[in-house]
One Martini backbone bead per residue (centre of mass of N, CA, C, O) as a GRO file, in nm:
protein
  308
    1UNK     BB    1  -0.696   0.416   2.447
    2UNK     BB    2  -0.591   0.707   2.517
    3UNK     BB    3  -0.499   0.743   2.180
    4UNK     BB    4  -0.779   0.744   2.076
    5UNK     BB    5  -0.898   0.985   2.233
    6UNK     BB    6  -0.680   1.183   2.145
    7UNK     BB    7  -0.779   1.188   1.848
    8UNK     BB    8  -1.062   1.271   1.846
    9UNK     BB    9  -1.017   1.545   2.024
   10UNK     BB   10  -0.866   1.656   1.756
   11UNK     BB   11  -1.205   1.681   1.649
   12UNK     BB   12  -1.464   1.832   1.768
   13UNK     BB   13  -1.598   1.998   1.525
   14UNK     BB   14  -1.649   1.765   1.317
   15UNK     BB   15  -1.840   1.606   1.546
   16UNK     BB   16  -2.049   1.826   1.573
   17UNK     BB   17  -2.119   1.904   1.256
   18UNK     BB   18  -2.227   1.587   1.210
   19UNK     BB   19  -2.437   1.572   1.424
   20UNK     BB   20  -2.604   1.825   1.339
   21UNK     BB   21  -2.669   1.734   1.032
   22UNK     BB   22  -2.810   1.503   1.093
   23UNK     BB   23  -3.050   1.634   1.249
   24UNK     BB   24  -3.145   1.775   1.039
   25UNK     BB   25  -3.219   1.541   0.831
   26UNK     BB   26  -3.369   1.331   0.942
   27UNK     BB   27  -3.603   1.173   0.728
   28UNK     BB   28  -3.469   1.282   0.463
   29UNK     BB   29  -3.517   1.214   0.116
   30UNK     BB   30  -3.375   1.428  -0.023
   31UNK     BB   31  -3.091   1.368   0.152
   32UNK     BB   32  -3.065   1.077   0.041
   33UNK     BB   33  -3.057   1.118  -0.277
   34UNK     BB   34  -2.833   1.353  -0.252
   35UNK     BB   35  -2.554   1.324  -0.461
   36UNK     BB   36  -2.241   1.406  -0.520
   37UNK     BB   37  -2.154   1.390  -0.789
   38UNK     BB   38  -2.172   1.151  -0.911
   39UNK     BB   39  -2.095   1.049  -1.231
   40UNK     BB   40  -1.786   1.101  -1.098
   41UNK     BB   41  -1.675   0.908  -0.873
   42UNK     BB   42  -1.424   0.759  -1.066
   43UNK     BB   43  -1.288   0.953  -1.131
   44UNK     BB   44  -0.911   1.090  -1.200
   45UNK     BB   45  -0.918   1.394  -1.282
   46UNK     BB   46  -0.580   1.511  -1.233
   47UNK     BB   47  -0.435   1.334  -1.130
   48UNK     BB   48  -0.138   1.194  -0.945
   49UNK     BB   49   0.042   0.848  -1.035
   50UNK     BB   50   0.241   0.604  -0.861
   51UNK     BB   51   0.433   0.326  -0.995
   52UNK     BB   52   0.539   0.015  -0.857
   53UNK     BB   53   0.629  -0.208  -1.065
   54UNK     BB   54   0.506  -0.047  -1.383
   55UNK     BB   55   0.599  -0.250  -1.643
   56UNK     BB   56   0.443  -0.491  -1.544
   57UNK     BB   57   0.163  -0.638  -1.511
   58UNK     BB   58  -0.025  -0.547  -1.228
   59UNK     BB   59   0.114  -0.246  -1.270
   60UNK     BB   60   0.003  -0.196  -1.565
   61UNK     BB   61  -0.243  -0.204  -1.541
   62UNK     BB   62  -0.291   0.019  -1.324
   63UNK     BB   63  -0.194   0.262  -1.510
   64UNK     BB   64  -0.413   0.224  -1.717
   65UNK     BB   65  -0.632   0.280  -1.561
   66UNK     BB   66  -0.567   0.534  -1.478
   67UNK     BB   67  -0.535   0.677  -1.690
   68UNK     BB   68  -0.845   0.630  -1.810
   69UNK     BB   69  -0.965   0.741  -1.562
   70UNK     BB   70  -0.777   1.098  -1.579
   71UNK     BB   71  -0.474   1.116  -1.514
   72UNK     BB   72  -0.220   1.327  -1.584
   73UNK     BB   73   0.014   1.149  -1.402
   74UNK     BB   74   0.183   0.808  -1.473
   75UNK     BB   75   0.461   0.690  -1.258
   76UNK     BB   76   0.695   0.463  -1.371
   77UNK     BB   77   0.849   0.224  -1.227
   78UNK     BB   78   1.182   0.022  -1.255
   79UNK     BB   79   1.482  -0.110  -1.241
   80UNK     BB   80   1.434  -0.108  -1.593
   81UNK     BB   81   1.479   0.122  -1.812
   82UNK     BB   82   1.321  -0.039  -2.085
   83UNK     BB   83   1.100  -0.130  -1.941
   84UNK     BB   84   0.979   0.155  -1.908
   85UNK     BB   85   0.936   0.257  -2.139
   86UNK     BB   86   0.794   0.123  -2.275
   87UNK     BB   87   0.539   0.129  -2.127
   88UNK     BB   88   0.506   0.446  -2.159
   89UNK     BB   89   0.447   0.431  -2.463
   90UNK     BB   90   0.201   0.228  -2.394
   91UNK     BB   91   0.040   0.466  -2.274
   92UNK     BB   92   0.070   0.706  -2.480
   93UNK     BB   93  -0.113   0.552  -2.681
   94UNK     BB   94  -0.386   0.584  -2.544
   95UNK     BB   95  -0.650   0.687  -2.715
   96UNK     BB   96  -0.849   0.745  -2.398
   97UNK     BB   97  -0.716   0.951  -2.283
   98UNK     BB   98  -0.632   1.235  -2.168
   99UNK     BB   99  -0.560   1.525  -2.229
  100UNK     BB  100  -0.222   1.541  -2.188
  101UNK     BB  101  -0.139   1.323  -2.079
  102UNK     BB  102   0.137   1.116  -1.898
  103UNK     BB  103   0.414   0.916  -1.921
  104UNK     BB  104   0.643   0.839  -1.678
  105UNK     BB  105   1.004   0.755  -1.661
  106UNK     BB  106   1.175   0.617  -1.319
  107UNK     BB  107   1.401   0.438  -1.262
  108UNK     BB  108   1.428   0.194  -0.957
  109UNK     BB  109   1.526   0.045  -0.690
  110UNK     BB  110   1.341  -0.060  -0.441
  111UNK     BB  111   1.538  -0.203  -0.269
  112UNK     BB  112   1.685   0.076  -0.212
  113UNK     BB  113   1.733   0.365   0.016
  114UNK     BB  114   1.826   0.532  -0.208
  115UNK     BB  115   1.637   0.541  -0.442
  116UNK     BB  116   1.380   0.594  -0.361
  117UNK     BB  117   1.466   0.892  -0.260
  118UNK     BB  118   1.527   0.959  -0.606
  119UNK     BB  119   1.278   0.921  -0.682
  120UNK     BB  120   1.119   1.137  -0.541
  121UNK     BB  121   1.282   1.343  -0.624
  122UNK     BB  122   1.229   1.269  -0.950
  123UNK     BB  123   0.945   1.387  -0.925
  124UNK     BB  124   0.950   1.652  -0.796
  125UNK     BB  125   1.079   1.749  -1.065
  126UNK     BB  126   0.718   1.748  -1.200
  127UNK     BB  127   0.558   1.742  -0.900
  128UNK     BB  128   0.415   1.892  -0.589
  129UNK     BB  129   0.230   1.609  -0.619
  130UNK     BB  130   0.043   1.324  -0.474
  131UNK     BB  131  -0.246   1.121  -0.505
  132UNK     BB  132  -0.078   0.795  -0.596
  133UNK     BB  133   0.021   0.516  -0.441
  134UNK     BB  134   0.091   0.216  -0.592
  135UNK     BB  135   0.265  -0.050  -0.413
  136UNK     BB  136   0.422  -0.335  -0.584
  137UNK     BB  137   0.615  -0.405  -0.544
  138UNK     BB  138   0.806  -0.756  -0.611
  139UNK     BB  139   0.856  -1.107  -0.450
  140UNK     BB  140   0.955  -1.452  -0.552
  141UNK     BB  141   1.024  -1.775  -0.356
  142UNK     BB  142   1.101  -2.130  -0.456
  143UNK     BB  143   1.182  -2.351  -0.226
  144UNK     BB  144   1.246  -2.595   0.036
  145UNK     BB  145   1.263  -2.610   0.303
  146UNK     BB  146   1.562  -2.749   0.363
  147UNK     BB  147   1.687  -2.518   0.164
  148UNK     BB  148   1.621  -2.275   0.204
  149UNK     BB  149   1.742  -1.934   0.147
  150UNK     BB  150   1.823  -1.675   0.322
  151UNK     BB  151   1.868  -1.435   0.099
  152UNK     BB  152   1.580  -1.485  -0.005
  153UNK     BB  153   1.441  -1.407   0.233
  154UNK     BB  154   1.541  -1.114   0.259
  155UNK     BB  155   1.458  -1.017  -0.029
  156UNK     BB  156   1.150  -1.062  -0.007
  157UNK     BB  157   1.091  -0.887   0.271
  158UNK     BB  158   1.257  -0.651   0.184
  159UNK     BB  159   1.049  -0.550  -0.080
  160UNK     BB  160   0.762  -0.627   0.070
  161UNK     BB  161   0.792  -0.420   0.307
  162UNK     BB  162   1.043  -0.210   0.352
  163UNK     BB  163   0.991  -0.089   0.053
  164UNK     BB  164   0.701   0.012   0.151
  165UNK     BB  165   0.775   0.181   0.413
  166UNK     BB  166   1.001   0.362   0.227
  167UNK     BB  167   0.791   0.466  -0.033
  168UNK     BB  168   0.580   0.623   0.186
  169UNK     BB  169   0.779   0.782   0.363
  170UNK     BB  170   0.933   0.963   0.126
  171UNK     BB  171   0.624   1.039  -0.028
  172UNK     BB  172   0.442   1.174   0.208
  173UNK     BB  173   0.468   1.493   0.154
  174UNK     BB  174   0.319   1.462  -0.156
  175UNK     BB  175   0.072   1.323  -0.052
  176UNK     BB  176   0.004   1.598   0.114
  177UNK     BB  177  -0.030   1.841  -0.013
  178UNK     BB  178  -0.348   1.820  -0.094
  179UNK     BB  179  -0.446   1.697   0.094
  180UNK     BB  180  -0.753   1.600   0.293
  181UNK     BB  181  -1.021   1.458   0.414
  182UNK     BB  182  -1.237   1.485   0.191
  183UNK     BB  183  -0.978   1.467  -0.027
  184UNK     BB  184  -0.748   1.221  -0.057
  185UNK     BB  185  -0.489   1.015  -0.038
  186UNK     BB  186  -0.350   0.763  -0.187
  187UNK     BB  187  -0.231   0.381  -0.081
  188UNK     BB  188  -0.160   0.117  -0.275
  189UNK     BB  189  -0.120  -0.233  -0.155
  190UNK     BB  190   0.043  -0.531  -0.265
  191UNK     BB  191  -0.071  -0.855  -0.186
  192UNK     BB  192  -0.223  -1.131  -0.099
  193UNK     BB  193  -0.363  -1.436  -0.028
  194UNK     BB  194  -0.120  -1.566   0.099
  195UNK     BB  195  -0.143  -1.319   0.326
  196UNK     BB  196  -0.443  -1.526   0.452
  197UNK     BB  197  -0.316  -1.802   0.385
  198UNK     BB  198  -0.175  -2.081   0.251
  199UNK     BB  199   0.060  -2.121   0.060
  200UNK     BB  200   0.305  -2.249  -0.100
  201UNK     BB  201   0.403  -2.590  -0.075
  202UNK     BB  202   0.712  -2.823  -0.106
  203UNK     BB  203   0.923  -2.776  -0.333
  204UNK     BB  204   0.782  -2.434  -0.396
  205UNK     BB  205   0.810  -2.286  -0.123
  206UNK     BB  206   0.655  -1.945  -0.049
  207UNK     BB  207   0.743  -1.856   0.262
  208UNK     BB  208   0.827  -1.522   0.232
  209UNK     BB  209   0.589  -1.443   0.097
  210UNK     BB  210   0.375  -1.511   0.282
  211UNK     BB  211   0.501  -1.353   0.506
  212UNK     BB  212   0.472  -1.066   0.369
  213UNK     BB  213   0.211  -1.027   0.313
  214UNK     BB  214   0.082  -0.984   0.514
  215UNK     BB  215   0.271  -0.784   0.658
  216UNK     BB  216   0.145  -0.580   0.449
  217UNK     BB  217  -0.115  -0.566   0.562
  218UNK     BB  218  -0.075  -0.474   0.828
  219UNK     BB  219   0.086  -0.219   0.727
  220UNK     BB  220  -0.171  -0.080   0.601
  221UNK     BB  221  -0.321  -0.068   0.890
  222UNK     BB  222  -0.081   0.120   1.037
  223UNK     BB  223  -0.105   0.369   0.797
  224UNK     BB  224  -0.415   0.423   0.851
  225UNK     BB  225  -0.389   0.569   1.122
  226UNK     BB  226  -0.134   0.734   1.077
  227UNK     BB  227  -0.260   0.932   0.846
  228UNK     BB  228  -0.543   0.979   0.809
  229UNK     BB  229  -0.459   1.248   0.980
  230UNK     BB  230  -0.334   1.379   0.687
  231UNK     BB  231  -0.488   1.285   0.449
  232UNK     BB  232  -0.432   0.964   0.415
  233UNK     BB  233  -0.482   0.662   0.257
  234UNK     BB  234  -0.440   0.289   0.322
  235UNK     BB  235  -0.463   0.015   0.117
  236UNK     BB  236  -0.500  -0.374   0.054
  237UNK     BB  237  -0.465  -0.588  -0.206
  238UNK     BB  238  -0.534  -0.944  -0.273
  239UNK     BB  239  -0.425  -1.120  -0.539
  240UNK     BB  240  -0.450  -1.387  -0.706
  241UNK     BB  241  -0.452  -1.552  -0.969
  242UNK     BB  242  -0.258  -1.382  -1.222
  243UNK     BB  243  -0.096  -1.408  -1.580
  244UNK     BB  244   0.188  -1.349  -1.474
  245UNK     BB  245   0.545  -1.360  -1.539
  246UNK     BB  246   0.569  -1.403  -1.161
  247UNK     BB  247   0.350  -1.671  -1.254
  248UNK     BB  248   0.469  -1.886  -1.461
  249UNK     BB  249   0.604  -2.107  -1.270
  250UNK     BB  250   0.300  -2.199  -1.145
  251UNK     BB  251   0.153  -2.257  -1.396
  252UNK     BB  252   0.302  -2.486  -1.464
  253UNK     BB  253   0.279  -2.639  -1.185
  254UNK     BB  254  -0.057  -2.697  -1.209
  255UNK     BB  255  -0.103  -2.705  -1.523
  256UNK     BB  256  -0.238  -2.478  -1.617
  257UNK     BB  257  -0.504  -2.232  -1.647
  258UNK     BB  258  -0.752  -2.426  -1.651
  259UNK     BB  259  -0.695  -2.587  -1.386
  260UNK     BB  260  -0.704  -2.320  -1.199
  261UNK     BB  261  -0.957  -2.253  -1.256
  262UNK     BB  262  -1.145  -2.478  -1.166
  263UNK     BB  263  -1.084  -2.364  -0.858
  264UNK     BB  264  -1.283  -2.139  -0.928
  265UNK     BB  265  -1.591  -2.033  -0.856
  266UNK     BB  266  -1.581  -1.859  -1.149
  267UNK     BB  267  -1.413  -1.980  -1.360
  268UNK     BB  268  -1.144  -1.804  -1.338
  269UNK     BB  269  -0.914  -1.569  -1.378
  270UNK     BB  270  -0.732  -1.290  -1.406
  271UNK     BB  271  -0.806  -0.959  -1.555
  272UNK     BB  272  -0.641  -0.654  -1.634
  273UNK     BB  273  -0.964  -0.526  -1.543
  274UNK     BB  274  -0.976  -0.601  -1.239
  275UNK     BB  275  -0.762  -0.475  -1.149
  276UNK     BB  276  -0.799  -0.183  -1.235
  277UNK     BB  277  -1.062  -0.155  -1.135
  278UNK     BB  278  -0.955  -0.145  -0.828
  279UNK     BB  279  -0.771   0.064  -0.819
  280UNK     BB  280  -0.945   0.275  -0.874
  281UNK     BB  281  -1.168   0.248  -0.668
  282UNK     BB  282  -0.934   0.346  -0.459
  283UNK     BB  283  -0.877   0.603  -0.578
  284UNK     BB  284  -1.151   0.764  -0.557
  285UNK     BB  285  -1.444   0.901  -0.444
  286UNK     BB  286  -1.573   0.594  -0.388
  287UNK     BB  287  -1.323   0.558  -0.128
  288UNK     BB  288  -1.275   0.767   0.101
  289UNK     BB  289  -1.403   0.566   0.341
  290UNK     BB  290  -1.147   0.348   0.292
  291UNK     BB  291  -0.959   0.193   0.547
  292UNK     BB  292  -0.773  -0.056   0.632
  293UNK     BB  293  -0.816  -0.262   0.395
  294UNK     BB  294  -0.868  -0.593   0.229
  295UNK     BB  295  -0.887  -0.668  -0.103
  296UNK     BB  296  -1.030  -0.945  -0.276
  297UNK     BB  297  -0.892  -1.075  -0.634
  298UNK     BB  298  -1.027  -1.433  -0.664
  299UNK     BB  299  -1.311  -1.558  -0.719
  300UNK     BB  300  -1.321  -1.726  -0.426
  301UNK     BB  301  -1.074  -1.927  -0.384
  302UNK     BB  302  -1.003  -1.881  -0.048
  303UNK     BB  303  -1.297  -2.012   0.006
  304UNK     BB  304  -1.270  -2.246  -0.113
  305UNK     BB  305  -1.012  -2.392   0.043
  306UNK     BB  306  -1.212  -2.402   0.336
  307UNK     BB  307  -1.377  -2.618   0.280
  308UNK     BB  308  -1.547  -2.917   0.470
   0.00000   0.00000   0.00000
């Protein structure tokens, strides 16, 4: 409690601006209907944006919609060099980007904390500040109770949590640069309903996946306590399933699409503009005071397994 006293007081110009703002308007129709170029509120014209794990899947859609949205810069990362370029082509092609905006390739393996920092490097220098990092980067292993293999298990642990606390903090002075409080940095960590809820179990038991995605929801909490007051928010969002490449081999054991949609309350899979457009909205000026939160993205799954 101590320490939130002292947040607070750090902070008392702002708290009594904001109390005198209200009593000055309090009652006024005017006031109320008055929103500030709503208009525009969803736009990201002029941002720059990294996206780790963006050659393929919920990253690279999370890219387009970015780019579309009006980034002027939408660096992508991933392990695989070819990969990275493809992905960039194929941004750079879209119709109805802002004028000018372009996808850089910047291939980094994020399993290693020195990747990563090369990472940050080679993005500083082609500019001086970062509005939004997306950390997607991750993976999965599947196999029974009994042979779990421990290097799976912390190679996953390892890429889905401690390398998005290292991707963040490497990242943290570039996303610092032009933060203000009323117009943040932002940070969208991808964990998952799994880190919700229980995951996989059994022959292909998700075992480390579902305890890192939690991990992830958690970190992305104390994230958002500890940045915030430096102009930078962070939230998590959960996607269900959506049939992506790292997904493809539960669709196959699950019996295939169709199956997976029946269990779904709106009876549908994830579509890459449900993800695009979760994350350009928490891009935007329409999520400026949402922190610390966990938006699932799944169509109501997570709540109908719940069902008594």
């Amino acid at each position: 409690m101590p320490s939130i006293v002292r947040q607070y007081r750090s902070y008392p110009e702002l708290s009594q601006h904001n109390s005198q703002t209200t009593r000055d308007n309090m009652g006024s129709a005017q006031h109320d209907v008055d929103l500030q170029d709503f208009g525009s509120i969803f736009s990201l014209e002029g941002k720059v944006a990294v996206v780790t794990g963006g050659s393929r899947g919920l990253g690279l859609n999370a890219a387009s919609g970015l780019m579309q949205a009006g980034c002027s810069k939408v660096y992508i990362t991933s392990r695989k060099a070819k990969a990275c370029e493809e992905a960039v082509a194929a941004l750079n092609a879209l119709p109805n980007k802002r004028p000018g905006a372009v996808a850089i390739s910047v291939p980094a393996d994020s399993s290693k904390i020195s990747e990563i920092e090369r990472l940050a490097a080679e993005v500083a220098k082609t500019t001086d500040h970062v509005d939004i990092l997306f950390a997607n980067a991750g993976a999965t292993w599947g196999a029974p109770f009994e042979t779990h293999p421990e290097n799976a298990f912390s190679k996953v642990m390892d890429l889905n949590v401690k390398s998005v606390f290292y991707t963040v903090q490497k990242f943290a002075p570039l996303l610092q640069k032009r933060a203000t409080i009323e117009s943040p940095s932002r940070i969208i960590v991808t964990a998952s309903v799994a880190g919700l809820g229980v995951g996989t179990l059994g022959e292909n038991a998700t075992y480390a996946y579902s305890v890192s995605k939690a991990a992830a929801i958690h970190l992305a909490k104390n994230l958002a306590v500890e940045l915030g007051p430096r102009g930078i928010i962070t939230n998590a969002i959960a996607p269900g399933f959506y049939p992506t490449k790292m997904a493809s081999g539960l669709l196959e054991l699950q019996g295939g699409a169709a199956a997976l949609a029946a269990e779904v309350p709106n009876k549908r899979l994830g579509q890459p503009e449900d993800l695009a457009g979760l994350v350009v909205f928490l891009s935007s000026r329409a999520a400026s005071h949402i922190n610390g939160a966990v938006i699932t993205t799944d169509g109501g799954s997570l709540l109908s397994r719940g069902r008594l």
